[in-house]
C-alpha positions as CSV (number, residue, x, y, z in Angstrom):
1,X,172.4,157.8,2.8
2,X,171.9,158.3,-1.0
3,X,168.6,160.5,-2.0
4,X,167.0,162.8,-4.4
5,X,166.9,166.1,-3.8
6,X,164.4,169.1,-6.2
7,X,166.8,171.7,-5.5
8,X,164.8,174.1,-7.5
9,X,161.3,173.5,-9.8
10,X,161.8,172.5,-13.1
11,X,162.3,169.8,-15.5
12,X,163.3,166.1,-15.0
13,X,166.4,167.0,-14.9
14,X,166.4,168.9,-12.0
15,X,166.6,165.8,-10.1
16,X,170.1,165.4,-8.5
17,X,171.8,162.5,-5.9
18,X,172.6,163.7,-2.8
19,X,173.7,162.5,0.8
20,X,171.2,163.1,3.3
21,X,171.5,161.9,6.9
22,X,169.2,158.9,7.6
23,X,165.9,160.4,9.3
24,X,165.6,159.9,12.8
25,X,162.7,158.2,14.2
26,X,159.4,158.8,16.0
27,X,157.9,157.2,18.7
28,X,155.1,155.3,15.9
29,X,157.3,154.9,13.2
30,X,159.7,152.3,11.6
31,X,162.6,152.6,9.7
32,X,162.8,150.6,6.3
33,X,166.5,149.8,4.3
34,X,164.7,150.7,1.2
35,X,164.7,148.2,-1.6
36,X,162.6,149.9,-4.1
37,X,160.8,153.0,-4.4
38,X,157.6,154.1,-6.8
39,X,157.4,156.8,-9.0
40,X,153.9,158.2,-9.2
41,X,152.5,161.6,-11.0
42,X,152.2,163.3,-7.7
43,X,156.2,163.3,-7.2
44,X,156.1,164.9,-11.1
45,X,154.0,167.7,-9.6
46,X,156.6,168.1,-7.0
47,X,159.3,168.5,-8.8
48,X,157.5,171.2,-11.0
49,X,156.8,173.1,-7.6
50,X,153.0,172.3,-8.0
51,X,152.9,169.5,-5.3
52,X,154.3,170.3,-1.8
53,X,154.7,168.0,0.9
54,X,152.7,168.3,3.8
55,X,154.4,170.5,6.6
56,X,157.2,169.1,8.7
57,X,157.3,166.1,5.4
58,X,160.9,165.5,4.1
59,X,161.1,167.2,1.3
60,X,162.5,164.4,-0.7
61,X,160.2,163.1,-2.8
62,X,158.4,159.6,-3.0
63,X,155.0,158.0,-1.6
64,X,156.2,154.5,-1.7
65,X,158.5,151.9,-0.6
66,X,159.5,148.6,-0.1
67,X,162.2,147.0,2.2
68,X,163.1,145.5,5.4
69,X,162.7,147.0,8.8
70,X,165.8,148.2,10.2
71,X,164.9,149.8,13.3
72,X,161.2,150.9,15.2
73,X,159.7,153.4,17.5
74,X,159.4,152.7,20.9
75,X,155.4,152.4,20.1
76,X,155.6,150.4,17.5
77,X,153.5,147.0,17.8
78,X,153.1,145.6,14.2
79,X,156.6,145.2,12.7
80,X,159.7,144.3,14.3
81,X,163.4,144.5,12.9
82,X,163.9,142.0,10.2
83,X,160.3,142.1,8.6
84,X,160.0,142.8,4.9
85,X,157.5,145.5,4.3
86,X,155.7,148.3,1.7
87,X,154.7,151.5,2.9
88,X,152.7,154.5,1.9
89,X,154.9,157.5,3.0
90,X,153.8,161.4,2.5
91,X,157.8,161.8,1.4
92,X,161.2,160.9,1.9
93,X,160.8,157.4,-0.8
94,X,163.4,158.4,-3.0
95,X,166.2,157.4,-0.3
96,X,168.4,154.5,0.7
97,X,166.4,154.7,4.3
98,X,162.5,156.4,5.1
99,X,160.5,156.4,7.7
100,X,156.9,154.9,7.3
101,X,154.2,155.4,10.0
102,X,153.7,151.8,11.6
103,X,149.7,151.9,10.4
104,X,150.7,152.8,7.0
105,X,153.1,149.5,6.5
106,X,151.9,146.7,5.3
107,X,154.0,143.4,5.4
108,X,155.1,142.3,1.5
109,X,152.7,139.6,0.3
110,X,153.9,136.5,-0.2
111,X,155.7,135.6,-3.2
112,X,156.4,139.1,-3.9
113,X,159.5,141.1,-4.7
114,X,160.4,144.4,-3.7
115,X,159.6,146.2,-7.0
116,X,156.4,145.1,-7.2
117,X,155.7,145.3,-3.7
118,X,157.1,149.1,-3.8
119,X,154.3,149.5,-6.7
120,X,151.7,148.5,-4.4
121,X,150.9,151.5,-1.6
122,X,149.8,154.9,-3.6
123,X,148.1,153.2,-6.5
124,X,146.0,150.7,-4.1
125,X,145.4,152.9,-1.7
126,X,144.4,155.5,-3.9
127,X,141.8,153.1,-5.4
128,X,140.4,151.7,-2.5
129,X,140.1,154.8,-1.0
130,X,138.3,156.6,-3.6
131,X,136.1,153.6,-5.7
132,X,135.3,151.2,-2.9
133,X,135.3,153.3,0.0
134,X,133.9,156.6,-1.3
135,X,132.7,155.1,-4.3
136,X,131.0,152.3,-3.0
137,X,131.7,150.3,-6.1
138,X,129.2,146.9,-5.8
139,X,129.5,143.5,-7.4
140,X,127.7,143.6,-10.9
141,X,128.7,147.5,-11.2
142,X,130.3,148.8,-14.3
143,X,133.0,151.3,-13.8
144,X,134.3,153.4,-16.7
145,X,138.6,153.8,-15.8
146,X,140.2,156.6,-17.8
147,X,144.2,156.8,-18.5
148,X,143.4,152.5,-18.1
149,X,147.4,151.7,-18.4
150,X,148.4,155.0,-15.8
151,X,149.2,153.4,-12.3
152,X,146.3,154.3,-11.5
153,X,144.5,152.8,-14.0
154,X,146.2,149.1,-14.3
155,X,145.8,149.3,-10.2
156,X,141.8,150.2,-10.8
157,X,141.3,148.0,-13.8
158,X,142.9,145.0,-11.5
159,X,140.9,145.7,-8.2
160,X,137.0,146.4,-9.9
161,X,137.3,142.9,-12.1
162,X,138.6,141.1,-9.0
163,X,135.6,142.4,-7.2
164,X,132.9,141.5,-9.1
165,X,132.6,144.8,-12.2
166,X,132.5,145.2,-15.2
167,X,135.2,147.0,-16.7
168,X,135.3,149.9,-19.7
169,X,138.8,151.4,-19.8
170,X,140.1,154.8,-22.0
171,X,143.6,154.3,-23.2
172,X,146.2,156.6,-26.2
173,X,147.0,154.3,-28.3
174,X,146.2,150.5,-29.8
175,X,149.0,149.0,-27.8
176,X,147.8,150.3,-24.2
177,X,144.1,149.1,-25.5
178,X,145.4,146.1,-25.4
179,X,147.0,146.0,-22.5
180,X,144.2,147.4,-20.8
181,X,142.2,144.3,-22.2
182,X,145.0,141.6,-21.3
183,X,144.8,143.3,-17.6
184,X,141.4,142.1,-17.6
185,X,139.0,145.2,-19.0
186,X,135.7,144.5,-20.7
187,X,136.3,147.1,-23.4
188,X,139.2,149.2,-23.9
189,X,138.6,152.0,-26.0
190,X,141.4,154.8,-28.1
191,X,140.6,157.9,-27.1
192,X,142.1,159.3,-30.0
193,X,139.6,157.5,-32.7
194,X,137.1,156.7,-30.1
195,X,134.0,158.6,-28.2
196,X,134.4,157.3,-24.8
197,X,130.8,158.5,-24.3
198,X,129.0,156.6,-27.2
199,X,131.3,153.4,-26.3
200,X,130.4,153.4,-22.5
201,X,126.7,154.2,-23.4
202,X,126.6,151.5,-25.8
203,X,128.6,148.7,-23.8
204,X,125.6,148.7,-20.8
205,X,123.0,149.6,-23.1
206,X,122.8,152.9,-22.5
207,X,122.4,152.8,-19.2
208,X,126.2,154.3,-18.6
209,X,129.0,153.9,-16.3
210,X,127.6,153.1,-12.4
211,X,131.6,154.6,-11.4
212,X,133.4,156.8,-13.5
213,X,137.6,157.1,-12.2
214,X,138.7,160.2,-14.0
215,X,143.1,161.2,-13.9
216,X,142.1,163.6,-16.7
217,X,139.4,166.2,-15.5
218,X,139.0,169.5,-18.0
219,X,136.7,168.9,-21.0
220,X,136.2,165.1,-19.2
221,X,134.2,166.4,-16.6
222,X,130.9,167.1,-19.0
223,X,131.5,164.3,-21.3
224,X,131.7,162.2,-17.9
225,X,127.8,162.8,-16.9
226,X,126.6,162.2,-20.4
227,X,128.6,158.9,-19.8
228,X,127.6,157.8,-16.2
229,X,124.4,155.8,-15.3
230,X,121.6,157.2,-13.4
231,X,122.7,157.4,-9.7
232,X,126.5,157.3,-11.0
233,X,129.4,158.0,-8.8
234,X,132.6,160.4,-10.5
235,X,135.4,159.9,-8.6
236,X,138.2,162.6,-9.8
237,X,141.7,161.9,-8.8
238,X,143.3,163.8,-11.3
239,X,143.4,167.0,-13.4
240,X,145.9,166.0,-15.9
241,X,143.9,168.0,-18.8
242,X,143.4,170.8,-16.9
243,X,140.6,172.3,-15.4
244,X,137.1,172.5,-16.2
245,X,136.4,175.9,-18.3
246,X,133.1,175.0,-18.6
247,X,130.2,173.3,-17.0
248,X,126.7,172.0,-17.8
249,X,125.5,171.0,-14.5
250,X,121.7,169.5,-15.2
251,X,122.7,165.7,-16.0
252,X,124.5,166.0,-12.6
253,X,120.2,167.1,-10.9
254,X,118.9,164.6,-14.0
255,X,120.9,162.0,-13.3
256,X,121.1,162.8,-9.4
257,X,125.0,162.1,-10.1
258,X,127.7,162.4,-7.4
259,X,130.9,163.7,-8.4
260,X,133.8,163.6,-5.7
261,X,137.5,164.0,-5.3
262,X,140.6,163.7,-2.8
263,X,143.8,163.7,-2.3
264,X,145.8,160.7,-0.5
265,X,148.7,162.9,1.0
266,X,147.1,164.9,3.1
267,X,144.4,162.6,5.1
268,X,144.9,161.7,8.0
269,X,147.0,159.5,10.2
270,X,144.4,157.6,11.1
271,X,142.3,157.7,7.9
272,X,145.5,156.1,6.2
273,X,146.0,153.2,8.6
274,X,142.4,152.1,8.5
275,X,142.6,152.2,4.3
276,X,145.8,149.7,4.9
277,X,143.8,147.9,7.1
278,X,141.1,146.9,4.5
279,X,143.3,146.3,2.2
280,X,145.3,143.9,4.5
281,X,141.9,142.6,5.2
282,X,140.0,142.4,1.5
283,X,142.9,142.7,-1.1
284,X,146.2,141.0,0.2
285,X,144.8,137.6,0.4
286,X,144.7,138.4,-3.4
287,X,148.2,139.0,-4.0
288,X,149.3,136.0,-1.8
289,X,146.9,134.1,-3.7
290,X,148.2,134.7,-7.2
291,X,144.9,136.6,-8.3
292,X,146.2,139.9,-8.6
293,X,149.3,141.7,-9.7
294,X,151.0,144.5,-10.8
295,X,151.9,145.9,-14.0
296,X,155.7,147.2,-13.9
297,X,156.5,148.6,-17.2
298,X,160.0,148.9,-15.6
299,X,163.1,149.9,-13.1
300,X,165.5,152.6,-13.1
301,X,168.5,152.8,-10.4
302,X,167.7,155.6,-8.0
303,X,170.7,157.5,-9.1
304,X,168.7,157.8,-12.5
305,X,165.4,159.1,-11.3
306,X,165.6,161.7,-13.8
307,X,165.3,159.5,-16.4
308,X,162.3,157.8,-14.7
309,X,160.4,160.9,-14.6
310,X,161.0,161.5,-18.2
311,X,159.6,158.3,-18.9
312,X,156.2,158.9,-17.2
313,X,155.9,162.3,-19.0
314,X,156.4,160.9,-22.0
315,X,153.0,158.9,-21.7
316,X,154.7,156.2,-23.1
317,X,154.6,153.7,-20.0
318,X,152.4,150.6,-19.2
319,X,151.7,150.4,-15.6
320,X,154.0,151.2,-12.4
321,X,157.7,152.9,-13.2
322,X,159.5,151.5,-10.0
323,X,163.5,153.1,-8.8
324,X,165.9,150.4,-7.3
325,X,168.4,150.9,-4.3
326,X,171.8,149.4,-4.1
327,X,170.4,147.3,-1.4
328,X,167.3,145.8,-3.7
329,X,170.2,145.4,-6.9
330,X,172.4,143.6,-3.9
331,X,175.1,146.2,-5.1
């Protein structure tokens, strides 16, 4: 099969097609003709050497597919040959074939394609995981998204107005506020003309953000508990600016804040299967529905991955950057 391989750290250009057999499976397991694949920060980090998969993980990198089934486990229960499904994967999505743990498939929703079905697993699961589940985002909330048109972002931004909140999103430039405010946001605000804290604290009245989703950390973190609300949750998923070089930490005892992180790749088995469940559960009816979906700001053949990943670091992209097969192009 056709993949990518990081043959050493380094730029975007370090990406390179290779041929790589097609990975065998276990017993739990299903094997998916990949269609489309995401491209997400974390496979960035990779490449640069900052990112490893998790031991025994192909070291191909990718977190996210969509495809058909083309063979299962002898375990498997929930997917049989045929079926069209997304995946969350730990690595290997940046192939013609991967392997997806049966519990961490779910089937495409209706009236979806591949490519936006393959921009569905790490950026939904990320967010459920971290501002419903550990969050505990509530109905009425308001949530304060930064990086609003990262995956990350459109995917929050999408999820917290279709449950009820209030939206404040940060964004770098007057286009992406408006996107941020045509996905659905309250109040999108330019971080480069902008104080996110004055904004936030003036949108609720100065009560502040009830959940703060940072992708940023460094100088964020402080200007994040002078923006969250009594009792506020600050869920960090990100360090793009770095980290923190300094910390007050009394709003965090005055405010009796919570500030907590993860990271998706390395939960567990069975942690990941029972995200995918709720969001089978809570969000799919959604999608199938018509009341949610993603923002692609666009495709790249798999071949071209480089160029992909020199689009996301160029900060210039709107939502979900999504890599095509031959089999998704019908090549």
């Amino acid at each position: 099969m056709l993949a990518i391989d990081i043959p050493r750290p380094g730029g975007a250009g370090v990406l390179v097609p290779v041929v790589r057999p097609i990975p065998p499976l276990a017993r739990d397991e299903i094997l998916i003709l990949v269609e489309a694949a995401g491209v997400n920060r974390p496979d960035v980090l990779q490449r640069r050497g900052l990112y490893p998969p998790p031991p025994g993980a192909s070291t191909i990198p990718g977190l996210e597919v969509a495809g058909s089934v083309v063979g299962t486990g002898d375990g498997v229960s929930r997917f049989s040959v045929g079926e069209r499904v997304c995946a969350l994967v730990a690595s290997g999505g940046y192939a013609e074939y991967c392997v997806a743990h049966e519990g961490h498939a779910l089937r495409i929703p209706q009236g979806f394609g591949a490519v936006e079905a393959a921009a569905l697993p790490e950026t939904f699961f990320t967010v459920w995981a971290n501002v419903f589940q550990r969050g505990r985002l509530a109905a009425g909330e308001t949530v304060l998204v930064h990086g609003g048109c990262s995956g990350i972002g459109t995917a929050a931004i999408l999820l917290c107005k279709a449950f009820g909140a209030a939206v404040v999103a940060t964004a770098g430039s007057e286009a992406k506020r408006a996107a941020c405010l045509a996905l659905g946001a309250n109040l999108a605000i330019d971080h480069r003309t902008q104080d996110f804290v004055e904004e936030t604290l003036a949108f609720t009245g100065g009560r502040g953000a009830d959940v703060i989703v940072d992708i940023v950390g460094g100088d964020y973190v402080v200007r994040n508990y002078r923006a969250a609300a009594v009792e506020g949750r600050i869920i960090q998923i990100g360090l793009m600016g770095g980290r923190v070089r300094e910390l007050d930490l009394m709003p965090m005892l005055s405010k009796r804040l919570t500030h907590t992180g993860s990271t998706l790749r390395t939960r567990s088995v069975a942690d990941k299967a029972r995200i995918a469940s709720e969001l089978e559960r809570d969000v799919w009816p959604l999608l199938e529905a018509g009341k949610l979906r993603p923002l692609i700001d666009g495709t790249f053949p798999l071949e071209e991955a480089a160029r992909a990943h020199a689009r996301m670091e160029s900060g210039a992209h709107v939502g979900k950057i999504v890599l095509t097969t031959g089999a998704g192009r019908g090549d």
